[in-house]
C-alpha positions in Angstrom: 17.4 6.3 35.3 18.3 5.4 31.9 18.9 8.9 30.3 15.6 10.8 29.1 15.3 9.0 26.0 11.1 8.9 24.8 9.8 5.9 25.5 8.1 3.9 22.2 5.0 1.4 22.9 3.0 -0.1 19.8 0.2 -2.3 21.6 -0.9 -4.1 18.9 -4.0 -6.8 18.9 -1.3 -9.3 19.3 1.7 -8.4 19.9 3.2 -5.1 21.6 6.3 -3.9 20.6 8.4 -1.5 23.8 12.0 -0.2 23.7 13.6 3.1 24.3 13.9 5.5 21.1 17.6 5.0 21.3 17.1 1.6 20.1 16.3 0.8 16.0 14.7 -2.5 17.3 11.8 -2.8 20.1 13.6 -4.4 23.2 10.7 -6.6 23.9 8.1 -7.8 21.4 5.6 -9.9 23.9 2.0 -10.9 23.2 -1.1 -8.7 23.8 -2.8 -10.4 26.7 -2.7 -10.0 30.4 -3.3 -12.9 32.8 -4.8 -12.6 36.2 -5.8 -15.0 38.9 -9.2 -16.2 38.9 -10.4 -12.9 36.9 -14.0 -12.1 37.0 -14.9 -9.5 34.3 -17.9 -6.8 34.8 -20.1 -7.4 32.5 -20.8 -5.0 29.2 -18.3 -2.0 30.6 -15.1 -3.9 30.1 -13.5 -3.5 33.2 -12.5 -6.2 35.9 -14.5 -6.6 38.6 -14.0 -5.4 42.4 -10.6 -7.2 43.8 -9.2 -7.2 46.8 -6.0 -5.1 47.4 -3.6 -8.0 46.9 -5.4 -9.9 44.1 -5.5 -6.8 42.2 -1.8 -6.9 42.1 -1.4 -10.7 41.0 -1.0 -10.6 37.1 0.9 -11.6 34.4 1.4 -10.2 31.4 3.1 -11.5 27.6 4.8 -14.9 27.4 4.3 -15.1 31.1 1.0 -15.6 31.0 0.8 -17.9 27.8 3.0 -20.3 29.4 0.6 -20.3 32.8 -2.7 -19.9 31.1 -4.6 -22.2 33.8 -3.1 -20.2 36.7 -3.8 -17.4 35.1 -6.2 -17.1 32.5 -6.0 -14.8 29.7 -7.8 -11.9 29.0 -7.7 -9.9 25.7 -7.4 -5.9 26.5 -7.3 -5.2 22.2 -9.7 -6.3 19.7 -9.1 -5.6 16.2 -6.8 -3.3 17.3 -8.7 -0.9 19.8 -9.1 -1.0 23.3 -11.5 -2.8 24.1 -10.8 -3.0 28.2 -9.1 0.1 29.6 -8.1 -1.4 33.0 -6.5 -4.2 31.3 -4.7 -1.7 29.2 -3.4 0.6 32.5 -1.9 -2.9 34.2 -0.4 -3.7 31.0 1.3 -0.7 30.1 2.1 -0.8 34.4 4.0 -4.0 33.6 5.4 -2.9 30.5 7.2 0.0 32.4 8.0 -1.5 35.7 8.6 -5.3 34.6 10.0 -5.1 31.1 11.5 -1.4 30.8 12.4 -0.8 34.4 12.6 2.8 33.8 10.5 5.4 36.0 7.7 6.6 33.3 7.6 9.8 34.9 11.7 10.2 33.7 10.8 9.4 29.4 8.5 11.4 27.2 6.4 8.8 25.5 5.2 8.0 21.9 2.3 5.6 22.1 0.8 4.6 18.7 -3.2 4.2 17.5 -4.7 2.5 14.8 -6.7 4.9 12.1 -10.2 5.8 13.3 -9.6 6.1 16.8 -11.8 8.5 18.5 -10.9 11.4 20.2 -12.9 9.9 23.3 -10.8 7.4 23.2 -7.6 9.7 23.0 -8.7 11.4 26.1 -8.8 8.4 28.0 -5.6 7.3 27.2 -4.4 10.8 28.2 -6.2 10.1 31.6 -4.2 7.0 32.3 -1.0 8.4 30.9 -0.9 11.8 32.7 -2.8 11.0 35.8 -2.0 7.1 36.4 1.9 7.3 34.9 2.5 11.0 35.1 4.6 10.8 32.1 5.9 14.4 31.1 4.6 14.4 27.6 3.1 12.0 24.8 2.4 12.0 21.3 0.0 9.5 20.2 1.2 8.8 16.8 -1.2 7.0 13.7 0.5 3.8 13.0 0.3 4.6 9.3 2.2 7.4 9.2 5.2 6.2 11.5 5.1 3.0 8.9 5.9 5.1 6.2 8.5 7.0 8.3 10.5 3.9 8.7 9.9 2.7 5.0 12.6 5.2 4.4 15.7 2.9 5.7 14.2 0.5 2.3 17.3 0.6 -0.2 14.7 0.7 -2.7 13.0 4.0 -1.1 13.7 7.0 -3.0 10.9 9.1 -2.0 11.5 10.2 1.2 8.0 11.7 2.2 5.3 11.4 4.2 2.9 9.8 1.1 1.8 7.0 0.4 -0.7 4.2 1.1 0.1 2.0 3.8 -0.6 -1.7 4.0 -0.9 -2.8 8.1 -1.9 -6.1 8.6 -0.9 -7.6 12.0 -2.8 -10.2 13.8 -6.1 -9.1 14.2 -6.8 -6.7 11.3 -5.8 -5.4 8.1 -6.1 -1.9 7.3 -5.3 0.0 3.8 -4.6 3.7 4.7 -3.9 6.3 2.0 -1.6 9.4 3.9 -0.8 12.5 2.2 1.5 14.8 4.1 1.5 13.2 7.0 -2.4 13.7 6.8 -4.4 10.1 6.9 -7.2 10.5 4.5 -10.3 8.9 6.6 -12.8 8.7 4.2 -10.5 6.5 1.9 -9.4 3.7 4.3 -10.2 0.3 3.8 -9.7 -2.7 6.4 -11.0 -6.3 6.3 -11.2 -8.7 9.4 -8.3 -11.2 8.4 -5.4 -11.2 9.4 -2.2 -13.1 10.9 -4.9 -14.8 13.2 -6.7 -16.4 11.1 -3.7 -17.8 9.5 -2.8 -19.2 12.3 -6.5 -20.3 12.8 -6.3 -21.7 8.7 -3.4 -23.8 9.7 -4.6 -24.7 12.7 -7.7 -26.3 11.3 -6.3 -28.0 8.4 -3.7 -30.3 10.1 -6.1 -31.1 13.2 -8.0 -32.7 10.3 -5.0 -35.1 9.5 -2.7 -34.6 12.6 -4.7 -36.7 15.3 -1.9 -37.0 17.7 -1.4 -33.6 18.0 -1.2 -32.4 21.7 -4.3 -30.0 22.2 -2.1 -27.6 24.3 0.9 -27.5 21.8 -1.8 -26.6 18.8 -1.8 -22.9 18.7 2.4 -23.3 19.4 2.4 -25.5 16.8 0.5 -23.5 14.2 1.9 -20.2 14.6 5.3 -21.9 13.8 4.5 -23.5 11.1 2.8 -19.8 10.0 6.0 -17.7 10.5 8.4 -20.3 9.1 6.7 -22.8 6.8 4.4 -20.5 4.7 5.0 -18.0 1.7 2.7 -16.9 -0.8 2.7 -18.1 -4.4 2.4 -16.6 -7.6 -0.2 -19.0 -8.9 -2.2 -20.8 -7.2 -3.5 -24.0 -9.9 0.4 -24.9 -10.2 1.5 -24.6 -6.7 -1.2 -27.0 -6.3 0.2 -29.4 -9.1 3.8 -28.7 -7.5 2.3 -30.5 -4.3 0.3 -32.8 -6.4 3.5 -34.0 -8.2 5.2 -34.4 -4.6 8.6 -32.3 -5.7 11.2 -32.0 -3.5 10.7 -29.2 -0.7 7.2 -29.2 -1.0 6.1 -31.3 2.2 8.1 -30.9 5.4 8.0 -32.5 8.9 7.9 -30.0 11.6 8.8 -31.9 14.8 8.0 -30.6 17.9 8.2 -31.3 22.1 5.5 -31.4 24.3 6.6 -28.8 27.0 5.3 -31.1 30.0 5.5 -34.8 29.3 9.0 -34.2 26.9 7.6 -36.7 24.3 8.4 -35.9 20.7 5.7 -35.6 18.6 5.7 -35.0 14.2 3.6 -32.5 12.2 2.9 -32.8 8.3 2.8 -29.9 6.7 1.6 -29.5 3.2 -0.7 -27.9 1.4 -1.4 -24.9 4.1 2.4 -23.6 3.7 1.2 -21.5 0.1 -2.9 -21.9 0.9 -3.0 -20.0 4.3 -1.7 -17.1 3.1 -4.0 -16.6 0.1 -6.5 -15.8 2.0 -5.2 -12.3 1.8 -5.2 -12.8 -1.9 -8.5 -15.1 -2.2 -10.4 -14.0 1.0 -13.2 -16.1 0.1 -11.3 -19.1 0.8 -11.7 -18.2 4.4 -15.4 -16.9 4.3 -17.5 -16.7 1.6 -18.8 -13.1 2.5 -15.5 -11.8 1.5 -14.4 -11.6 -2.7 -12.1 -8.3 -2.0 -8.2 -9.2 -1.5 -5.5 -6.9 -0.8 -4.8 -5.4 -4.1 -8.4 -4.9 -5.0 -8.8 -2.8 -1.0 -5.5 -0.7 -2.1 -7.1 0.3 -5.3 -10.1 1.4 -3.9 -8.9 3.2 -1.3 -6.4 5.0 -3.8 -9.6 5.6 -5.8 -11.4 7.1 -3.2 -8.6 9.4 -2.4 -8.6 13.0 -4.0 -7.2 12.4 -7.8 -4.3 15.1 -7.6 -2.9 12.2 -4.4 -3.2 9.5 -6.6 -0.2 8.7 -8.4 1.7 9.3 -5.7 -0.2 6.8 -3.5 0.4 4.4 -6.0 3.8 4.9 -6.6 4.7 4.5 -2.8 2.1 1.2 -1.3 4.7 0.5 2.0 3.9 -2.7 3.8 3.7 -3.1 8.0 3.0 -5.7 10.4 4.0 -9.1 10.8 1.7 -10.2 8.3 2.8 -8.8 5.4 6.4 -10.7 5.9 5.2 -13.4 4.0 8.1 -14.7 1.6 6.8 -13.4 -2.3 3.6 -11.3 -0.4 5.0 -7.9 -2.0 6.0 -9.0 -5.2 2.8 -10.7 -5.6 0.8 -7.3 -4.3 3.0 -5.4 -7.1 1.8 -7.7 -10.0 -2.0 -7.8 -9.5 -2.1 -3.9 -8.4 0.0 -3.4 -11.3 -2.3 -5.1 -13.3 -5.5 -3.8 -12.2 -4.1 0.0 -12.5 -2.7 -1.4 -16.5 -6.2 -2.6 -17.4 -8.1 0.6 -16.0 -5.6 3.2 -18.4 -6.9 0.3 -21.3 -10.2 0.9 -21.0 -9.7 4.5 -20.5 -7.9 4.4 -23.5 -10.3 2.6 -25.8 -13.1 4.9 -24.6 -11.0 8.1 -25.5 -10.7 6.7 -29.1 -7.1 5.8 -28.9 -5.5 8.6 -26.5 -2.8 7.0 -24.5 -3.4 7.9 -21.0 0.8 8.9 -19.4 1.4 4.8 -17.4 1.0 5.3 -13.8 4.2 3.1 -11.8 2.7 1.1 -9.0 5.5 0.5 -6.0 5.5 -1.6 -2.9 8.1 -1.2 -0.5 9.8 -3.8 1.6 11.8 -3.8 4.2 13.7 -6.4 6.2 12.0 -4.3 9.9 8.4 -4.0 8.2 7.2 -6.8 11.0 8.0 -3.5 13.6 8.0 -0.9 11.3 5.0 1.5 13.5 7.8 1.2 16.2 10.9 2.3 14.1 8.6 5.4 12.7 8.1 6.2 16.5 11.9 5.9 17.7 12.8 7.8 14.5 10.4 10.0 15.9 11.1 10.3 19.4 14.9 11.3 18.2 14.1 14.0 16.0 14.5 17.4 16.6 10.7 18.3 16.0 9.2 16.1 18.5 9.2 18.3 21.5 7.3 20.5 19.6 4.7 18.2 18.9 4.1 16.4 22.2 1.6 17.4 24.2 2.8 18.0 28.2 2.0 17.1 31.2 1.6 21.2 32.0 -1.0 21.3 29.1 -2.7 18.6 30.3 -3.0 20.1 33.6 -4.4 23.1 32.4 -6.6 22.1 29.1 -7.4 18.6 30.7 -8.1 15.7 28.5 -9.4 17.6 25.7 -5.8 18.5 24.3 -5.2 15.0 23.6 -8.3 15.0 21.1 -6.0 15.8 18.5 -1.9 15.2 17.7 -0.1 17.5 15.5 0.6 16.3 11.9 4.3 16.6 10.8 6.0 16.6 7.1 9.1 16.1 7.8 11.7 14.9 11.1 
């Protein structure tokens, strides 16, 4: 037994941060999927079918499974960040414990993290798993949003050390814009749109199969995500990053050279255009589908605007970023510029139709931080050591009397 330190797991659509709350850093970051032998999945309820004893317990979970995807095929437990199969959930957070953590879940509070919108049926179900499955002693299912902007306060440019501001999460299946006030999320101003660090990866994918024809099929993804988190950044104008590449300056086309992983042989990747155009899409989403014209400084803006005006300013003045996603080199400065922008030319107009009255400037803010790509799990270790969070976990003895029910809800906090 490892001390009594809470345990903190982010299970995110892709990834899944886990490490004790003595750590600042998750001690694992794995992949989202779980991998079982010859699975056969019921059909509309989400659940695996009937296994025998033994089979049940033959399964793999992160990088494990990636790298023996035809003994064990993959199957996706998240989908844009809910649960979208519960019993893949319960082996993976088995795995996560016994496999990864090696600590008896029945020794560590834990601090699990949700995405906004859950449902409280959902919350009771977790509550099931956690208290009857794991017997943990207590939990505190935490809003992702809120533990972001906990951790935003490590940011040497962070001077506002409270629990407002509008949070920007963006990991590999979804991308949500959540205004928070007091620790409070504000529901009915939250924005999300379907891209995200997948479809990146997907973007890039797609454009160097097109020109790449010796490309090994089963190094693609590999390949791609790569080239994503090393190779791409996002640029301040489009038309001349394009002439940049046009005019073939130095550092604009690299080689990424790779090995296949079975046969050894070396293979070469071009990569071009996609480093600054993959990326965009968060800018441009149109580029990606045509259905979508909103980017991300046009989604914080409206979900500012939809927030009560007395929260306003000071969701503008504190837009913290999260996920993986937003770690894009220039991706913050760029968000500053056009929110900026769009907040200058409303106060204009406002201006010209009061006759001249200058409205007092509103100071937009992004913060960024070198652990934004795990910032939900810094909040919840920063958490998970503070004084108040015994007092805002719900127990095992609660559960046992109220039942699932007293999960519906987790207790808002101000301050740790």
């Amino acid at each position: 037994m490892r001390g009594n330190k809470p345990v903190v797991i982010d299970v995110g659509t892709g990834y899944t941060k886990m490490g004790l709350a003595s750590n600042a850093a998750p001690e694992y970051i794995i992949p989202s999927v779980l991998g079982m032998r010859n699975p056969e999945l019921a059909g509309k309820s989400g659940t695996l079918a009937r296994r025998t004893e033994f089979e049940d317990l033959d399964y793999v979970i992160g990088y494990e499974c990636m790298d023996n995807l035809r003994t064990y095929p993959p199957i996706k437990f998240m989908n844009h960040g809910l649960v979208s199969n519960w019993d893949g959930l319960e082996k993976f957070l088995q795995a996560c414990y016994f496999r990864y953590l090696r600590c008896n879940p029945e020794d560590h509070p834990l601090v699990l993290t949700e995405p906004p919108l859950n449902t409280p049926e959902n919350r009771e179900y977790l509550a099931e798993i956690l208290f009857e499955t794991f017997n943990v002693p207590s939990m505190y299912i935490g809003v992702q949003a809120v533990l972001a902007i906990c951790a935003s306060w490590i940011s040497k440019h962070q001077q506002n050390v409270a629990l407002t501001g509008t949070v920007v999460d963006s990991g590999d299946g979804v991308t949500h814009i959540i205004p928070v006030f007091d620790g409070a999320v504000i529901p009915s101003a939250i924005k999300h749109i379907p891209i995200a660090g997948g479809d990146v990866t997907k973007f890039i994918l797609d454009m160097i199969r097109d020109r790449e024809h010796d490309l090994p099929p089963d190094e693609a993804i590999a390949t791609a995500k790569y080239i994503k988190e090393n190779y791409c950044y996002v640029t301040s104008d489009l038309l001349k990053e394009f002439d940049k590449f046009d005019k073939d300056q130095p550092d604009t086309f690299i080689d990424y050279k790779g090995t296949h992983q079975v046969t050894q042989k070396p293979y070469t990747v071009g990569v071009g255009y996609e480093r600054f155009l993959a990326p965009e899409i968060f800018f441009q989403p149109e580029i990606l589908q045509a259905d979508f014209t909103v980017g991300i400084p046009q989604l914080v803006d409206q979900a500012v605007q939809m927030s009560p005006v007395d929260t306003r300013r000071a969701l503008y003045g504190n837009v913290v970023l999260s996920g993986g996603s937003t770690m894009f080199s220039n991706y913050h400065k760029r968000l500053q510029k056009e929110l900026q922008g769009i907040v200058n030319d409303r106060l204009h107009q406002h201006e010209v139709r009061s006759g001249g009255v200058k409205p007092t400037p509103i100071d937009v803010k992004v913060i960024s931080h070198k652990f934004q790509r795990y910032a939900v799990f810094l909040g919840g270790t920063m958490l998970g050591n503070s004084e108040i969070f015994a007092t805002l976990a719900h127990t095992k003895k609660e559960y046992d009397e109220i039942g699932p029910a007293v999960c519906r809800t987790s207790a808002t906090f101000q301050k740790l």
